[in-house]
VEXDREN-2710 file (C-alpha; in Angstrom, 1 decimal):
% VEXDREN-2710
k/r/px/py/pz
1/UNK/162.5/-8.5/-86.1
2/UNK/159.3/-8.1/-83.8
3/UNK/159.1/-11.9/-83.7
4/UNK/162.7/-12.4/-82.5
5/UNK/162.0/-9.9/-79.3
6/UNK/159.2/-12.0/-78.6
7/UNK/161.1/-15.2/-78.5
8/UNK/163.8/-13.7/-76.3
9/UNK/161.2/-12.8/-74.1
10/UNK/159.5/-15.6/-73.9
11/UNK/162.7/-17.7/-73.6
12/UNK/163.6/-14.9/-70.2
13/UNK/160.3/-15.6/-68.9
14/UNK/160.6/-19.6/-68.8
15/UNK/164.3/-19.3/-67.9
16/UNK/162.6/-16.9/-64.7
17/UNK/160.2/-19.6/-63.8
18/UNK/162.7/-22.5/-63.9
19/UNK/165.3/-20.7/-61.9
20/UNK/162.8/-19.3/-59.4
21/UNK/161.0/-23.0/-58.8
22/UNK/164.8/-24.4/-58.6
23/UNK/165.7/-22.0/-55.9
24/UNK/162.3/-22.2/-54.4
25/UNK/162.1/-26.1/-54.1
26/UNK/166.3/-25.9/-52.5
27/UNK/165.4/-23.7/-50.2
28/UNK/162.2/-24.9/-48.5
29/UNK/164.3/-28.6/-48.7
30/UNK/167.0/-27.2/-46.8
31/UNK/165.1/-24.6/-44.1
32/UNK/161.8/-27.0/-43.4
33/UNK/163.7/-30.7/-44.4
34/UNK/160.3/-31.3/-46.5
35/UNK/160.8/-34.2/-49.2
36/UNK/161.9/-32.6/-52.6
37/UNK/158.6/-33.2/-54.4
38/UNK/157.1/-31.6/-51.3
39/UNK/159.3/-28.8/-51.4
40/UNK/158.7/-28.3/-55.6
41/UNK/155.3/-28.3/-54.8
42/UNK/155.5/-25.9/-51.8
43/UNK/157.5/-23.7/-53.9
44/UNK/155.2/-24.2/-57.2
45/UNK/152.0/-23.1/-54.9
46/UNK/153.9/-20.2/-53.8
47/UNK/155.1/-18.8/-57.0
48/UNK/151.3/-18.6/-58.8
49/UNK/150.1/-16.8/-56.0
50/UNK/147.9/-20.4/-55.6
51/UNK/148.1/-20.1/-51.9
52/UNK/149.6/-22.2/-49.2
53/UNK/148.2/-26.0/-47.3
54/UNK/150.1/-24.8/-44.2
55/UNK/151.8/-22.0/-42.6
56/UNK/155.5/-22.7/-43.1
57/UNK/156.8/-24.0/-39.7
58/UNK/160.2/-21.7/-39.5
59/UNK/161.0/-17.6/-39.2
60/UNK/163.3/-18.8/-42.6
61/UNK/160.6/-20.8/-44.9
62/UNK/158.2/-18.1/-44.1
63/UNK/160.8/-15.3/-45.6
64/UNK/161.7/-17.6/-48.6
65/UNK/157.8/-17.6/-48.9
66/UNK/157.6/-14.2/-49.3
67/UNK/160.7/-13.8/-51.8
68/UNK/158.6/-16.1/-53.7
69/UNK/155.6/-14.1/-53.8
70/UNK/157.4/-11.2/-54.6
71/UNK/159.1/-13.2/-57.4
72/UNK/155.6/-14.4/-58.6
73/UNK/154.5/-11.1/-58.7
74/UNK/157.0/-10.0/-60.8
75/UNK/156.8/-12.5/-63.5
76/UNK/153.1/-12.7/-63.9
77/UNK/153.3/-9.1/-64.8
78/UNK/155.9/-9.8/-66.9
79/UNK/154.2/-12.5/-68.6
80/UNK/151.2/-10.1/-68.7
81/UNK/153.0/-7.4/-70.3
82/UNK/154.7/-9.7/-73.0
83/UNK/151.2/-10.7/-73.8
84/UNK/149.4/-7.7/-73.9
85/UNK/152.6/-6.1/-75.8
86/UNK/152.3/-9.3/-78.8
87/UNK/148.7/-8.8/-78.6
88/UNK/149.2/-4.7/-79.4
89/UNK/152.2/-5.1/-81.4
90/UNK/150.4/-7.0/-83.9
91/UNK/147.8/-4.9/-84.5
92/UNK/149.2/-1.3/-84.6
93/UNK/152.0/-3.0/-86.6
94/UNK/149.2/-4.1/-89.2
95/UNK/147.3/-0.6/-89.3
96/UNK/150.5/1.0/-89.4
97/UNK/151.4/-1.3/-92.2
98/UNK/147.5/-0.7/-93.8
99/UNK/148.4/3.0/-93.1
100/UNK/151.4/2.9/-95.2
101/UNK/150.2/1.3/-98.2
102/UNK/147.1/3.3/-98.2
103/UNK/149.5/6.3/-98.7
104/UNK/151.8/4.8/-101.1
105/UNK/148.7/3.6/-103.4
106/UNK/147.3/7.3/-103.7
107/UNK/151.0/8.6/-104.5
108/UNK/150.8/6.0/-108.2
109/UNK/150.8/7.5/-111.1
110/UNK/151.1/5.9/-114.7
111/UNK/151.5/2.6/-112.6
112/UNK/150.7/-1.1/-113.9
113/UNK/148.2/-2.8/-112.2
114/UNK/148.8/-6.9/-112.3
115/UNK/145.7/-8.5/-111.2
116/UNK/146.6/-12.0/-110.1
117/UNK/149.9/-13.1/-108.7
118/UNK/150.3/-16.5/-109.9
119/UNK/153.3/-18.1/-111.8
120/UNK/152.7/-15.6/-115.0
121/UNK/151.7/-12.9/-112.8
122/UNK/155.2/-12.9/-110.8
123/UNK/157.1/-13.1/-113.9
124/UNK/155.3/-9.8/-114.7
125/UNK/156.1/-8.7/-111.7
126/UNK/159.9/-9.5/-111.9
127/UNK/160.1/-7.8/-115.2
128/UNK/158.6/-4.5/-114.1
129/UNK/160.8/-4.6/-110.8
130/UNK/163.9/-5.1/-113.5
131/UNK/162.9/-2.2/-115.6
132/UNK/162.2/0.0/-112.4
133/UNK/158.3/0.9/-113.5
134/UNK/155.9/1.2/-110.5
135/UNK/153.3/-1.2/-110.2
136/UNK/150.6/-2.4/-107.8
137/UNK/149.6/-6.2/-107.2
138/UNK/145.7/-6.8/-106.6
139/UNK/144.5/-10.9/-105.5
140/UNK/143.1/-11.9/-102.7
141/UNK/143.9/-15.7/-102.4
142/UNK/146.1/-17.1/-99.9
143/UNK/149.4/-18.1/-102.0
144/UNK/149.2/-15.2/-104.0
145/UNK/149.1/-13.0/-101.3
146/UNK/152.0/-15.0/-99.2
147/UNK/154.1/-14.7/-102.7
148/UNK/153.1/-11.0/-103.5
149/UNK/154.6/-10.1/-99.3
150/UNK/157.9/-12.1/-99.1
151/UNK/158.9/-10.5/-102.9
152/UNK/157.9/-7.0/-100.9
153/UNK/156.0/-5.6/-103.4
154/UNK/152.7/-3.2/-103.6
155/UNK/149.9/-5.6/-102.6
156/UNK/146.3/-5.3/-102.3
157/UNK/144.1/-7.3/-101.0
158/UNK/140.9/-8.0/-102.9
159/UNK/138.7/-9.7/-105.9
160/UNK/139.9/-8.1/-109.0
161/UNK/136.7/-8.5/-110.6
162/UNK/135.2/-6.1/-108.2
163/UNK/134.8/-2.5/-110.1
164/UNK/135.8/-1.3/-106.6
165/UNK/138.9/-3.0/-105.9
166/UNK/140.0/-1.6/-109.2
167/UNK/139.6/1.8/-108.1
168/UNK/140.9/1.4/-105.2
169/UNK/143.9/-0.2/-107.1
170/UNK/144.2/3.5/-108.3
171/UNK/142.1/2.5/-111.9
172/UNK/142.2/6.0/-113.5
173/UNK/145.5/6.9/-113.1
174/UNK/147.1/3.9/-114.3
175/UNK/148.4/3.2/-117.6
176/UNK/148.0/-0.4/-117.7
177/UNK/146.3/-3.7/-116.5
178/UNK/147.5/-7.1/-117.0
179/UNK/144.7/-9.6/-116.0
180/UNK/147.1/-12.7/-115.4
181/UNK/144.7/-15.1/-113.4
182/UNK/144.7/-18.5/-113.7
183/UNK/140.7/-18.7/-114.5
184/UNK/139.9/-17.0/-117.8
185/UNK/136.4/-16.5/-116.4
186/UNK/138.3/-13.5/-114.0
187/UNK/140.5/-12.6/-116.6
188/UNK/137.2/-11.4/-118.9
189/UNK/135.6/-9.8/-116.0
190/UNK/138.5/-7.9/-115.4
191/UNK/139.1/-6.6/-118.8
192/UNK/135.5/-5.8/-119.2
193/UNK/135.3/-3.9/-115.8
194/UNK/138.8/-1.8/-116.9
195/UNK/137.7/-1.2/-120.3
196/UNK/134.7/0.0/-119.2
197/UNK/136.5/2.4/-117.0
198/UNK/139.4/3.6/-118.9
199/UNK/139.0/3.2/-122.4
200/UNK/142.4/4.1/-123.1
201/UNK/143.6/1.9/-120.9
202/UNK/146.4/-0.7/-122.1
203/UNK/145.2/-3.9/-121.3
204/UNK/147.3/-7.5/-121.5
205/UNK/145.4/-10.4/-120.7
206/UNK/146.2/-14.2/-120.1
207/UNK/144.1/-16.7/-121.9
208/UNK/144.4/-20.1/-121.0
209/UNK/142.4/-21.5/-123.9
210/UNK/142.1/-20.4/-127.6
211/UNK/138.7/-19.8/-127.3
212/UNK/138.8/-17.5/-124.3
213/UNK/141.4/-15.1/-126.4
214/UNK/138.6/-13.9/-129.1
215/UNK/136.6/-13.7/-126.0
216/UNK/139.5/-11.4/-124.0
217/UNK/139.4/-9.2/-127.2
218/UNK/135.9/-8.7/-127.4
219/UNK/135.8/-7.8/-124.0
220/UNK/138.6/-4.8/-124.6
221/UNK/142.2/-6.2/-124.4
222/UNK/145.1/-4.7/-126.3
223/UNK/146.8/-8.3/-126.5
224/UNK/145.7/-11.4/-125.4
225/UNK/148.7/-14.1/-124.2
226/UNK/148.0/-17.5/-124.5
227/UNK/151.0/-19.0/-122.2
228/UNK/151.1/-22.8/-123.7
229/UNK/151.3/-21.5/-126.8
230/UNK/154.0/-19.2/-126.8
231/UNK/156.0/-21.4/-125.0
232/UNK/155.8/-24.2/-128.1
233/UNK/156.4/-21.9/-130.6
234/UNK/159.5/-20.4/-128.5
235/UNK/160.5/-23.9/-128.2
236/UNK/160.3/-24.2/-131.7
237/UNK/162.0/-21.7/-132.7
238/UNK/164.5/-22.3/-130.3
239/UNK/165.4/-25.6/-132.8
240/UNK/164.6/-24.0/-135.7
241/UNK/166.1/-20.6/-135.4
242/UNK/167.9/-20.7/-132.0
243/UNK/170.5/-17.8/-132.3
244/UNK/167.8/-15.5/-133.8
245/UNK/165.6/-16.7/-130.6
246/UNK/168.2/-16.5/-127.7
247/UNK/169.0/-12.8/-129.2
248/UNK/165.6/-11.9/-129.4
249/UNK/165.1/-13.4/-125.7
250/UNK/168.1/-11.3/-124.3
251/UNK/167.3/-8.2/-125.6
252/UNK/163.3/-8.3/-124.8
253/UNK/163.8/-9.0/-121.3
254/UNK/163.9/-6.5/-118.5
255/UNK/166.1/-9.3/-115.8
256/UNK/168.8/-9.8/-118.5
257/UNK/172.0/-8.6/-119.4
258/UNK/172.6/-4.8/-120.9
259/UNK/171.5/-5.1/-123.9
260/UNK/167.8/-4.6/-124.3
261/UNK/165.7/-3.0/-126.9
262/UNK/163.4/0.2/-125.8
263/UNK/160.5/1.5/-127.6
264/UNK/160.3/5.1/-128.0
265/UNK/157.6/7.6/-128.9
266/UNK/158.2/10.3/-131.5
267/UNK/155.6/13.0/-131.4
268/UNK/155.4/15.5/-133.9
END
C-alpha cells in the first residue's frame, strides 16, 4: 500500500517538472523570441534554482522568471519531503513491524516452533495453518525468509542452532519443535540444543540420510522423518494398496476435506 503512495508521488512530481519546463520554455520563447533550446535551457536554469547567464531583457521574462522560481521552490520541497517521508516510512514501518512481532511472540503458548522454512518446512507450515495451531517460523536465509513473509506467517529471523534464538522463539513454552532444515548437520544441533532445554519437549526432525536418523535420535527426537523414503513407500503403497492409502492420506491431513482423524487424550 505504502509503495503505491510513493509511486503516485513520484509519478506527480515528474508530471510537475515536465509541465513546469513545458510552460517555462513557451513562455520565455514567446516574451524574449529566444530559440526553443535557448528558452528550455533558460527555463531549465531557472527552475533548479541553478541561476541565470543574463538578466532577462523584458518587465514579462523577468516575471515568468520568478513564477519559475517560486515553482522550483515548491517542487524541490516536494521532492524533499517525498524523500525524507520514503526514507522515514521505511523505518518506523519496520520497527513498528519488529514491535509487533516482538509482542505477538511473548503472547505463544503451547506453540510449534518449525526451524527451517524450506519445501518440508512450508508443508508443516500449511498443515498447522489448516488445523488452526499457533506456530512460529525461525530461519535466517534469504528464500526462506522471502517465503515465511508473502505466506504471512510468525517469522523470526535467526540461526536456529543458536541456544538463543530458540529462546527467543519462546523455547519453554512451546510444545513442539520440528527441525526441517535442509542440512542434517542443523537439524542435530537443533534437536540437541531443544532437548537440552526442554526435555519434554516433542521433537520431529528431518533426516536426509539414513544415517543421520540414528544420529537425530540419539540427539533427543521423538521421530525422525526421512522425506525420500516416505515418499517411495507412499508410492508403493499407492500401487499396492491404493484405496487403503488415498484414505489414509485424506483423513491424516489437516488441508483436506472433512474427514480427518483426531487424537485424543484420556486421562484418568
Amino acid at each position: 500500500m505504502a509503495e503505491h503512495v510513493r509511486l503516485r508521488q513520484m509519478a506527480r512530481l515528474l508530471l510537475a517538472i515536465a509541465v513546469t519546463l513545458v510552460a517555462g520554455t513557451v513562455a520565455f520563447h514567446e516574451s524574449i523570441g529566444e530559440s526553443w533550446f535557448q528558452s528550455f535551457y533558460r527555463s531549465v536554469v531557472t527552475v533548479t534554482l541553478t541561476g541565470l547567464d543574463s538578466v532577462p531583457a523584458s518587465n514579462g521574462a523577468r516575471v515568468i522568471s520568478i513564477a519559475l522560481v517560486a515553482v522550483g521552490i515548491t517542487i524541490i520541497a516536494y521532492a524533499g519531503a517525498v524523500i525524507v517521508e520514503a526514507v522515514a516510512g521505511g523505518v518506523v514501518t519496520g520497527a513498528l513491524a519488529e514491535r509487533r512481532r516482538e509482542r505477538a511472540i511473548q503472547q505463544l503458548h503451547d506453540h510449534f516452533i518449525i526451524c527451517g522454512y524450506g519445501r518440508v518446512g512450508r508443508r508443516v507450515g500449511e498443515e498447522f495453518r489448516a488445523a488452526g495451531v499457533p506456530f512460529l517460523v525461525l530461519d535466517f536465509h534469504e528464500d526462506a525468509v522471502e517465503a515465511a513473509r508473502d505466506d504471512e506467517v510468525l517469522l523470526l529471523e535467526g540461526d536456529a542452532t543458536l541456544d538463543e534464538n530458540l529462546r527467543r522463539a519462546a523455547l519453554e513454552r512451546a510444545r513442539g519443535l520440528v527441525a526441517a532444515s535442509d542440512s542434517d548437520a542443523d537439524n542435530l544441533y537443533v534437536v540437541l540444543s531443544a532437548r537440552s532445554a526442554r526435555p519434554d519437549l516433542t521433537i520431529v526432525a528431518r533426516a536426509s540420510r539414513a544415517d543421520s536418523e540414528r544420529k537425530l535420535t540419539l540427539a533427543g527426537a521423538d521421530r525422525v522423518v526421512l522425506p525420500y523414503t516416505t515418499a517411495g513407500q507412499v508410492m508403493a503403497n499407492l500401487v499396492l494398496k491404493p484405496q487403503v492409502t488415498a484414505f489414509l492420506d485424506v483423513v491424516t491431513t489437516a488441508t483436506g476435506p472433512d474427514l480427518q482423524l483426531a487424537e485424543i487424550e484420556v486421562r484418568d
